[in-house]
N, C-alpha and C positions, 0 to 999 in steps of 0.2 A: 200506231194510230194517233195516239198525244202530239205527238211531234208533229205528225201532217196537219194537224189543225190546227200549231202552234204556229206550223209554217205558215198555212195561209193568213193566217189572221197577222200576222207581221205581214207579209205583205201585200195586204189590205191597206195595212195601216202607213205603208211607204208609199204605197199608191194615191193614198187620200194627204198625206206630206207634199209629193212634189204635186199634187194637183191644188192644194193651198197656196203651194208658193206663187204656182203657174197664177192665177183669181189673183193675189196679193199684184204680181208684178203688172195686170193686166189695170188694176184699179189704183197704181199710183199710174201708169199710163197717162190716166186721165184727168192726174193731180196740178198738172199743168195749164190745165183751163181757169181752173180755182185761181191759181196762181194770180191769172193774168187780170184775174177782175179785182183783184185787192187794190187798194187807194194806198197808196202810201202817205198822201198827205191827211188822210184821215189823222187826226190828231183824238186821242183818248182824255181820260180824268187821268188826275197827278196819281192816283191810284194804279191805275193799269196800263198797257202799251201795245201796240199791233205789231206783228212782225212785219219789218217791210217786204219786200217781195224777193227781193235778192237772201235776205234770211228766208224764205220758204222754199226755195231752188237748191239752197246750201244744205234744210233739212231733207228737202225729196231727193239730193245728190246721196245722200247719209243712209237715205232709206236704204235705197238702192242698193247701194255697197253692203247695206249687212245684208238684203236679202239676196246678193250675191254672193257673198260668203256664205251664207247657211245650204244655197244651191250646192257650194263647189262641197260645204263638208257633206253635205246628205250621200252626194255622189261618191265623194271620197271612201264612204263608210257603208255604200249600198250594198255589199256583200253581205255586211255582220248586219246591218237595219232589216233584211229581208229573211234570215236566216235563224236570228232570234226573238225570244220573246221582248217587247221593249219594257223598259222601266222608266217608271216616274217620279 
């Protein structure tokens, strides 16, 4: 009986994982609008700096790739993630 509700609630908790990632991938999607409105010649105080826009494309490229790797490991590891209890 312990175990069946150990089970589900693991994968509860892998279901609400790749359904995070799915919302994450869906809202840099649309990190690319942002993108496009930055000024690059906006010029700041000697204090601080703007990323120009080719640096925001490099960080949403970066995004990207790690939450593609976290995709490929969740999947790689979907057997044990669904099957035990997780730890934090």
């Amino acid at each position: 009986m312990q175990l069946a509700v150990l089970n589900r609630r693991a994968q509860e908790r892998y279901a609400t994982f790749t359904a995070t990632l799915d919302l994450l991938g869906e809202i840099l999607g649309d990190v690319d609008k942002l993108i496009a409105k930055v000024d690059d010649g906006a010029a700041g105080a000697d204090s601080w700096s703007i990323a120009t826009q080719d640096e925001l494309k490099q960080y949403r490229t970066n995004a990207f790739a790690a939450l593609d790797h976290l995709r490929t490991l969740g999947k790689k590891h979907e057997a044990e993630l669904i099957s035990r209890e997780w730890r934090f």
